[in-house]
C-alpha angles and dihedrals in degrees: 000000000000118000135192121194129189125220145181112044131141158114117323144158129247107275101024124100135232121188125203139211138214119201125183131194135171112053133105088214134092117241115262097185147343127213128189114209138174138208129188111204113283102012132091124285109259134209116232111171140343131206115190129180126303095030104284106141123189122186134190107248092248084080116022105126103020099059133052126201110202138156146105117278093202093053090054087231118118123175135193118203121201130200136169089028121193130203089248083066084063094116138100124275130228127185125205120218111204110179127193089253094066099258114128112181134186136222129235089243141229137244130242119189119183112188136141 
């Protein structure tokens, strides 16, 4: 059974960073892509960046510049780092696991707060 699991939230200040993992296990299949995402109760879950196979990245403009998606799809691991946070990127994360079989799979989340 294939898992995602979020890491790396917290508690940090306007202006730190955080950066956050996303780590899958569980399937046979190679990763196709990996979105982050965030959702504040009650809105709509957003897409913030992408990384597919083979490197190429792609962010929202809420955060390009501010955010980097990195890893290594083979290695199942994606990160997000996040600098320059605000307290409007108070939310909780969410990564997307697509693999080439088809599967996408979501984590459980974690959550950022950025606040003074």
């Amino acid at each position: 059974q294939v898992q995602v699991a979020e890491s790396g939230g917290g508690l940090v200040q306007p202006g730190g960073s955080l950066r956050l993992a996303c780590a899958a296990s569980g399937s046979s299949a190679n990763i196709a892509a990996v979105d982050w995402y965030r959702q504040d109760p009650g809105k709509q879950r957003d897409l913030l960046a992408s990384i597919v196979f083979g490197g190429r990245t792609l962010y929202a403009d809420s955060v390009k510049g501010r955010f980097t998606i990195s890893g290594d799809l083979a290695k199942n691991t994606v990160y997000l780092q996040m600098n320059s946070l605000k307290p409007e990127d108070t939310a909780v994360y969410y990564c997307n696991v697509n693999f080439f079989d088809g599967v996408s799979s979501w984590g459980q989340g974690t959550q950022v707060t950025v606040s003074s």
